[in-house]
PyMOL CGO cylinders between C-alpha atoms (Angstrom):
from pymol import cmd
from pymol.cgo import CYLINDER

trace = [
    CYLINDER, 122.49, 23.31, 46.05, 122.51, 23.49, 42.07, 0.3, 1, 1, 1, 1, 1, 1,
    CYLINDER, 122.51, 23.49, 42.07, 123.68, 25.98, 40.46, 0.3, 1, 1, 1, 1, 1, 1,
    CYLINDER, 123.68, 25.98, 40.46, 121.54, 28.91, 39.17, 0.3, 1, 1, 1, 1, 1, 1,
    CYLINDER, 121.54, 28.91, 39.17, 122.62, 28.04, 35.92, 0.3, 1, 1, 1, 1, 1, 1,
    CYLINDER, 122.62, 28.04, 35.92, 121.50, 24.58, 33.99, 0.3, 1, 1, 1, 1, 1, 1,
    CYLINDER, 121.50, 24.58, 33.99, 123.76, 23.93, 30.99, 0.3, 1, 1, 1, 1, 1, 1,
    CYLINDER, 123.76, 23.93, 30.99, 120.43, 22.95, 28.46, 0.3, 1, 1, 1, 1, 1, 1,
    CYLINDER, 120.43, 22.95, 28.46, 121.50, 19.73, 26.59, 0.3, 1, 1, 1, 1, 1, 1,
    CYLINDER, 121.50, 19.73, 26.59, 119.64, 18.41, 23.51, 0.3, 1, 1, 1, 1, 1, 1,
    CYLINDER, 119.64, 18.41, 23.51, 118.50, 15.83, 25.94, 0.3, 1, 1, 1, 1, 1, 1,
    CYLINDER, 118.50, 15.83, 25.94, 117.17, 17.96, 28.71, 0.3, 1, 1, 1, 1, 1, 1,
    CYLINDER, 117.17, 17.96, 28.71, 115.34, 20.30, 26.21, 0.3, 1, 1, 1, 1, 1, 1,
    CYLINDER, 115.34, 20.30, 26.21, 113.83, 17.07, 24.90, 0.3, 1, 1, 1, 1, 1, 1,
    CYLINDER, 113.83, 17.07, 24.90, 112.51, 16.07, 28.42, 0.3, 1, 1, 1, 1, 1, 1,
    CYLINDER, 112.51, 16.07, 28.42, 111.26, 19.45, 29.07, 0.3, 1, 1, 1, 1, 1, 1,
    CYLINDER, 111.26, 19.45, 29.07, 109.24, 20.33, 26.01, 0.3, 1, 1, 1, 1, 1, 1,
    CYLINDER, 109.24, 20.33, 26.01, 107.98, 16.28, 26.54, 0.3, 1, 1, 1, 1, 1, 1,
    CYLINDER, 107.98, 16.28, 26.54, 106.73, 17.34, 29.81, 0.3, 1, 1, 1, 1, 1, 1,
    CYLINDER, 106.73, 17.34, 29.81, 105.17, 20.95, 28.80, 0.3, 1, 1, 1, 1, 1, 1,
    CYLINDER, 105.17, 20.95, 28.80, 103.64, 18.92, 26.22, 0.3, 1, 1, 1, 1, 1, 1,
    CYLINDER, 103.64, 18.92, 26.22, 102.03, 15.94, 27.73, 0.3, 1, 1, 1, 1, 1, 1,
    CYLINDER, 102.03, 15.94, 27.73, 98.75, 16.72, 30.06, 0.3, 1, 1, 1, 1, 1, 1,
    CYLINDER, 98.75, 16.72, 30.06, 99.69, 13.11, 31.53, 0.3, 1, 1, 1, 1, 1, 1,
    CYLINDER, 99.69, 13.11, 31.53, 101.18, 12.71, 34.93, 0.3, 1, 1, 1, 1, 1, 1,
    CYLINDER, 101.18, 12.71, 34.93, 104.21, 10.73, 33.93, 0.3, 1, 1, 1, 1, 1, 1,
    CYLINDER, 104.21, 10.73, 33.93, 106.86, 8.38, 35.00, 0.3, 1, 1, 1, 1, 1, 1,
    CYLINDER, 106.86, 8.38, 35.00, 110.71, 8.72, 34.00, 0.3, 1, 1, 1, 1, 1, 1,
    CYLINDER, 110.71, 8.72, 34.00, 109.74, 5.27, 31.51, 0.3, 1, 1, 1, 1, 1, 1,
    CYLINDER, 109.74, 5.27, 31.51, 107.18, 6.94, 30.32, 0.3, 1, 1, 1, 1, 1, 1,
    CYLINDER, 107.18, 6.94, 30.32, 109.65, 9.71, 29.12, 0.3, 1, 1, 1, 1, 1, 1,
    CYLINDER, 109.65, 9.71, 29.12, 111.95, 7.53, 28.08, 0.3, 1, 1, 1, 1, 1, 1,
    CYLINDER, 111.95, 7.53, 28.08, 109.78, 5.31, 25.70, 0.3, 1, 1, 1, 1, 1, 1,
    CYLINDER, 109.78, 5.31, 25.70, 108.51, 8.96, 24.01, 0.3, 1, 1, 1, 1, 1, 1,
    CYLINDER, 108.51, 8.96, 24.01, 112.07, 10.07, 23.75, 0.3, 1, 1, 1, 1, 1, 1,
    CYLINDER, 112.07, 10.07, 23.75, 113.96, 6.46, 22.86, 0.3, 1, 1, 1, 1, 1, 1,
    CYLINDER, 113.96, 6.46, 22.86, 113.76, 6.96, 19.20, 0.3, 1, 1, 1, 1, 1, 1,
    CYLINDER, 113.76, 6.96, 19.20, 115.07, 10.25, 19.13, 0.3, 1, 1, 1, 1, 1, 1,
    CYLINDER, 115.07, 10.25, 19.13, 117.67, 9.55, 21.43, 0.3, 1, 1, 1, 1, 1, 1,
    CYLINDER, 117.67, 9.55, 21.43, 118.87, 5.84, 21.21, 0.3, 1, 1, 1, 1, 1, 1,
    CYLINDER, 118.87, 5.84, 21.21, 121.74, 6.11, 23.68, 0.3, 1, 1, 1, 1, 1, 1,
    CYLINDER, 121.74, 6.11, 23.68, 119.84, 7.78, 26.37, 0.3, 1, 1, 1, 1, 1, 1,
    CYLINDER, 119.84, 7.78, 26.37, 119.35, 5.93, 29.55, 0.3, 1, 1, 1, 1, 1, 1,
    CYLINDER, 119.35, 5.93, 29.55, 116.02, 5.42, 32.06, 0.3, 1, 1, 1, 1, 1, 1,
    CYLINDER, 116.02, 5.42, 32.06, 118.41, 6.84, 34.54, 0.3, 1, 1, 1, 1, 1, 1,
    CYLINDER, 118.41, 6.84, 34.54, 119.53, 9.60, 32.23, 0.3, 1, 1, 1, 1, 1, 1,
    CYLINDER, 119.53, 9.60, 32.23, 115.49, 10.62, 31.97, 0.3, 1, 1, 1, 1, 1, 1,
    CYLINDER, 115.49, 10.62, 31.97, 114.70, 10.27, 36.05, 0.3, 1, 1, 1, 1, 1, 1,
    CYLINDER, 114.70, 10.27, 36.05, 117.96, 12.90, 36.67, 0.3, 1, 1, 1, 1, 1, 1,
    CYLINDER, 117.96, 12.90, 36.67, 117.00, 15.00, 34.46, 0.3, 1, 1, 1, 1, 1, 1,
    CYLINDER, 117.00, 15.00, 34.46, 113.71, 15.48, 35.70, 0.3, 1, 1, 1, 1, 1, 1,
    CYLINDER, 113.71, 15.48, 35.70, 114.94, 15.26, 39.46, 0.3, 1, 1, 1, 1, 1, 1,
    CYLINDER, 114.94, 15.26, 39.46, 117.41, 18.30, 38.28, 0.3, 1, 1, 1, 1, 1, 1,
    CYLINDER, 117.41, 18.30, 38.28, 114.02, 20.14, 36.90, 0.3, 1, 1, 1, 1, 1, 1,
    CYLINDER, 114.02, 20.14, 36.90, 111.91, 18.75, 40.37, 0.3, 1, 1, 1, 1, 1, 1,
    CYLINDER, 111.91, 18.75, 40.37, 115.04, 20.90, 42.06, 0.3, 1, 1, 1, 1, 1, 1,
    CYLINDER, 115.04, 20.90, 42.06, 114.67, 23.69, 40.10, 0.3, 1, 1, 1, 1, 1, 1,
    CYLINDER, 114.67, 23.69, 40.10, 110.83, 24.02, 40.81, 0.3, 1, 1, 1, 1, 1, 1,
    CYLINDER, 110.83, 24.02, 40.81, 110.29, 23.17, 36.62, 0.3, 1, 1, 1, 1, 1, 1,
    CYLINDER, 110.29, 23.17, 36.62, 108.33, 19.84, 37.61, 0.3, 1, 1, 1, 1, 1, 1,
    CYLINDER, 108.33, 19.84, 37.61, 106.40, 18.57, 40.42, 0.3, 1, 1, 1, 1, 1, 1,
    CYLINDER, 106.40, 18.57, 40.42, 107.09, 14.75, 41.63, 0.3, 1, 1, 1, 1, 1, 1,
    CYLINDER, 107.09, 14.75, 41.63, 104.36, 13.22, 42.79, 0.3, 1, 1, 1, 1, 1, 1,
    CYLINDER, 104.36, 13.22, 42.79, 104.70, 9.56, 45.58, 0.3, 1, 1, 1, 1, 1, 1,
    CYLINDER, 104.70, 9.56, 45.58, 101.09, 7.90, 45.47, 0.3, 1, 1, 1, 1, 1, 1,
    CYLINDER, 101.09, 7.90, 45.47, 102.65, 4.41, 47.15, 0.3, 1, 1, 1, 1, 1, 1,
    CYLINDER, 102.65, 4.41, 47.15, 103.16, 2.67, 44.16, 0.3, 1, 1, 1, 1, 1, 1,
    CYLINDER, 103.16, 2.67, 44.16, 106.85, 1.82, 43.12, 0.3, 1, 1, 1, 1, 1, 1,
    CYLINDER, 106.85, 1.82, 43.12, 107.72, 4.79, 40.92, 0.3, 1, 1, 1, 1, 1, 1,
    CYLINDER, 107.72, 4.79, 40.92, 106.83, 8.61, 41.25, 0.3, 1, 1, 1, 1, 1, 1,
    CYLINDER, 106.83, 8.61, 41.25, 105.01, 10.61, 38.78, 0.3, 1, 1, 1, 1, 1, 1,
    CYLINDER, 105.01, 10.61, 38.78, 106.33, 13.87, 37.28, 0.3, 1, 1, 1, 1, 1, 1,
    CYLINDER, 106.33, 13.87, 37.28, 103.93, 16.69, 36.25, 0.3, 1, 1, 1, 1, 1, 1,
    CYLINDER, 103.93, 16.69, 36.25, 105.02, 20.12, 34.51, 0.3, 1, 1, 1, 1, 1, 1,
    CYLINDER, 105.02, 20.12, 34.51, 104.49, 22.79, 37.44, 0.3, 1, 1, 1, 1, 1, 1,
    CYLINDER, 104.49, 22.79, 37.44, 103.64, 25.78, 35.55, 0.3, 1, 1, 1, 1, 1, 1,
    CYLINDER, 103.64, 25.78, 35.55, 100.70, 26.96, 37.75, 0.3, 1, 1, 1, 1, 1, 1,
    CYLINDER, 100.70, 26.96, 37.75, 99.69, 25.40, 41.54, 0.3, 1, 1, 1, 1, 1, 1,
    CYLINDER, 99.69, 25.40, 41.54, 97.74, 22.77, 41.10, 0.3, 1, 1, 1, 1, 1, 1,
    CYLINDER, 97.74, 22.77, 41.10, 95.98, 19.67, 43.18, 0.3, 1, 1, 1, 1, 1, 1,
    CYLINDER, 95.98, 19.67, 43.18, 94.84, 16.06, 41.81, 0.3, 1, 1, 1, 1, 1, 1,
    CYLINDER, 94.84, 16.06, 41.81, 91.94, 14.00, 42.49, 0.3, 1, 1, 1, 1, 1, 1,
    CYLINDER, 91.94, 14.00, 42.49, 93.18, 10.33, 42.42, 0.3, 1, 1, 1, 1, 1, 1,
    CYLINDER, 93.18, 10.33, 42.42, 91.11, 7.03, 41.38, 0.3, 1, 1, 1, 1, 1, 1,
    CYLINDER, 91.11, 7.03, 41.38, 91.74, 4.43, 44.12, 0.3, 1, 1, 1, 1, 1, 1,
    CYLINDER, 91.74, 4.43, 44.12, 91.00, 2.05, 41.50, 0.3, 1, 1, 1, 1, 1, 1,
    CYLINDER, 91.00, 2.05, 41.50, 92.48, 2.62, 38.29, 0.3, 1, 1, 1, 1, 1, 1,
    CYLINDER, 92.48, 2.62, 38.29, 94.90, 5.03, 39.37, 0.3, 1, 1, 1, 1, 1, 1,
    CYLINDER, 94.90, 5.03, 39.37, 94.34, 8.04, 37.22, 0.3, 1, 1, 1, 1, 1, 1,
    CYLINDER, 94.34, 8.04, 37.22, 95.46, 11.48, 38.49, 0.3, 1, 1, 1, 1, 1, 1,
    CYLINDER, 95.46, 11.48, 38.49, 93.70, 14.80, 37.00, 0.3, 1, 1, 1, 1, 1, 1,
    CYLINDER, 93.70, 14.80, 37.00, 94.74, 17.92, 37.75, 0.3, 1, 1, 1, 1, 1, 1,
    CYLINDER, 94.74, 17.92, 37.75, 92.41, 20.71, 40.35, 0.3, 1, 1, 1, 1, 1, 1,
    CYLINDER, 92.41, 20.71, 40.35, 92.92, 24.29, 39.54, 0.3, 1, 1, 1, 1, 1, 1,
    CYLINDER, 92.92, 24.29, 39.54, 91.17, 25.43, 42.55, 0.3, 1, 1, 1, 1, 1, 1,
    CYLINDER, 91.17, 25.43, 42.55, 92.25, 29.65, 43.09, 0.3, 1, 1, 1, 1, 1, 1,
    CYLINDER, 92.25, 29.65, 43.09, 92.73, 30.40, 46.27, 0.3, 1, 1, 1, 1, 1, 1,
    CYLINDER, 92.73, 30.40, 46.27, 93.97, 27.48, 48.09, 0.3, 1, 1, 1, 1, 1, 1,
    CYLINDER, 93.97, 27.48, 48.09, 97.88, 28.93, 48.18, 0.3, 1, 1, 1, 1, 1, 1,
    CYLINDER, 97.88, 28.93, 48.18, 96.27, 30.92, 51.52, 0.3, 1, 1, 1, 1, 1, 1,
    CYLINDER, 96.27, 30.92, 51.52, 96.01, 27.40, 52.81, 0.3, 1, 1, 1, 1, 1, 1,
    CYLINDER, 96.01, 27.40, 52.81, 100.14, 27.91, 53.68, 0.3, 1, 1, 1, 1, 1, 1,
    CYLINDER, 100.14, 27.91, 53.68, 99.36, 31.31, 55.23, 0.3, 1, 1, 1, 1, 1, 1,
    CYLINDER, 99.36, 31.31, 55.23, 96.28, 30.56, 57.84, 0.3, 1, 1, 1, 1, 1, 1,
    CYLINDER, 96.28, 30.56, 57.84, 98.46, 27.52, 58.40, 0.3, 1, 1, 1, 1, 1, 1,
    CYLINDER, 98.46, 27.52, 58.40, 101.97, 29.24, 59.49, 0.3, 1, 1, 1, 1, 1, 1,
    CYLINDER, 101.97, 29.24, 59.49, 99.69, 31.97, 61.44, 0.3, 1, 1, 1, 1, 1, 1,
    CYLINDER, 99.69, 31.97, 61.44, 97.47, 29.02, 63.07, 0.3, 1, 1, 1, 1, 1, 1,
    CYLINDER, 97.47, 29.02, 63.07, 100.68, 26.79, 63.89, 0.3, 1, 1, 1, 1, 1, 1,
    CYLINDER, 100.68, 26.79, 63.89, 103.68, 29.18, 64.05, 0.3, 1, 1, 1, 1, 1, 1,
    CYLINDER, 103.68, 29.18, 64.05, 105.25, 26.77, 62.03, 0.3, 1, 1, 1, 1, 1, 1,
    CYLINDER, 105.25, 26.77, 62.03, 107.75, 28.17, 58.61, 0.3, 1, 1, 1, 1, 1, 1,
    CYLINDER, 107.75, 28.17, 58.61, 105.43, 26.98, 55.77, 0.3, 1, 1, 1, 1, 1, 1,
    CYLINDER, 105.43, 26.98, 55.77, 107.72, 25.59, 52.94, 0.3, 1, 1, 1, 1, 1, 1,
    CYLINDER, 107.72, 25.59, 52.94, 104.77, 23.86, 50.82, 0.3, 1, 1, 1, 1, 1, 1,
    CYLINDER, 104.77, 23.86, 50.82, 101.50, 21.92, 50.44, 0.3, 1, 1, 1, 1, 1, 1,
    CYLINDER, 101.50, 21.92, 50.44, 99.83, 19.12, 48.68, 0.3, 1, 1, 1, 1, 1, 1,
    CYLINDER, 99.83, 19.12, 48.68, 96.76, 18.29, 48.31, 0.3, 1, 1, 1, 1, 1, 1,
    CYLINDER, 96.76, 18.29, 48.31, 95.13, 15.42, 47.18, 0.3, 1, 1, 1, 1, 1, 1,
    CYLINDER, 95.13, 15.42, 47.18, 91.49, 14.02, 46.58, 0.3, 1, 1, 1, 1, 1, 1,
    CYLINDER, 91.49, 14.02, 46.58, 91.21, 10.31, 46.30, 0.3, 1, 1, 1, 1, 1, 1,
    CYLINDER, 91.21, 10.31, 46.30, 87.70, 8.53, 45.15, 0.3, 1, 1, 1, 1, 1, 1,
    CYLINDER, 87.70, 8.53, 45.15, 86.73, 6.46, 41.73, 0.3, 1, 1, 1, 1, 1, 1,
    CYLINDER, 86.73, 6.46, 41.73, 86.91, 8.40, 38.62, 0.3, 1, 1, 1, 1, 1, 1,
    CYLINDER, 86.91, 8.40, 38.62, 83.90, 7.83, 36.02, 0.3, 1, 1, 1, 1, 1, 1,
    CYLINDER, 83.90, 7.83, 36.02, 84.93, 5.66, 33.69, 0.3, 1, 1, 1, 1, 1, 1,
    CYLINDER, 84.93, 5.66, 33.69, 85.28, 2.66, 36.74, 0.3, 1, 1, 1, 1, 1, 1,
    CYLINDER, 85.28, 2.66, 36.74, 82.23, 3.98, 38.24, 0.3, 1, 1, 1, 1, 1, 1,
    CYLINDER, 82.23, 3.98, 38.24, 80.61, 3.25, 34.93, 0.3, 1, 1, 1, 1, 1, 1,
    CYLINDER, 80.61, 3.25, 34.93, 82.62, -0.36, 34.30, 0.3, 1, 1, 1, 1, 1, 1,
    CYLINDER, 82.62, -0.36, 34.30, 81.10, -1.58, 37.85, 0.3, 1, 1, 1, 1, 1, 1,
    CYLINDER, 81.10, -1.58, 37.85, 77.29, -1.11, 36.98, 0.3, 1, 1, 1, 1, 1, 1,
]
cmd.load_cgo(trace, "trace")
C-alpha cells in the first residue's frame, strides 16, 4: 500500500494540473507529448507511473476499452462514458444518483461492493453524420 504521503515533484504536479486541465480522456503518450517540452528528460514510463501512483490514490480514473493502452481521466466527481464503437470517442455522463447502484447491489447480492463502471457504447454524431 502507498504511503499516505506523495512527495509532489515538479513532474508529478505537471501531470496532475495536465490532467485537471484537459476534458480529454487521455493516454500516458498523450501526457507525455503535452509535457515533453517542458520536461525533456522525462520518460513515457515516467508519465504512465505517475498517473498509476494518482489511479492508486483515487486522483485519476483508468479506463481498459480493449484497445492496447488505457485511458486516464481526472476523477474529481463520479462519472460514466458513452463510447463510439466507431471512432472511439469517450464523453463523460454525470448522471446523479447512480452511486445507489453499489447499494441495491450489495443488499440484492450480499456481496462487499468495492466499485462500479458503467459504460454506454453506440456511434457518436459526428460518424452518424459522416455515414449519410
Amino acid at each position: 500500500r502507498r504511503s499516505d504521503y506523495v512527495r509532489i515533484t515538479p513532474q508529478r504536479q505537471a501531470v496532475l494540473e495536465f490532467m485537471i486541465g484537459t476534458h480529454m480522456h487521455t493516454t500516458a503518450d498523450d501526457v507525455y507529448q503535452a509535457l515533453a517540452g517542458r520536461f525533456p528528460n522525462m520518460s513515457v514510463a515516467t508519465i504512465y507511473n505517475n498517473l498509476r501512483l494518482f489511479t492508486e490514490l483515487g486522483v485519476i480514473e483508468e479506463m481498459t476499452y480493449g484497445d492496447a493502452s488505457s485511458h486516464f481521466d481526472f476523477a474529481q466527481t463520479k462519472h460514466y462514458h458513452a463510447i463510439c464503437d466507431r471512432c472511439g470517442k469517450v464523453v463523460d455522463i454525470f448522471y446523479p444518483g447512480l452511486e445507489d447502484v453499489e447499494i441495491v447491489a450489495q443488499n440484492l447480492t450480499g456481496f462487499m461492493v468495492t466499485g462500479h463502471r458503467m459504460e454506454v457504447h453506440g456511434i457518436c454524431p459526428e460518424c452518424q453524420l459522416a455515414n449519410r
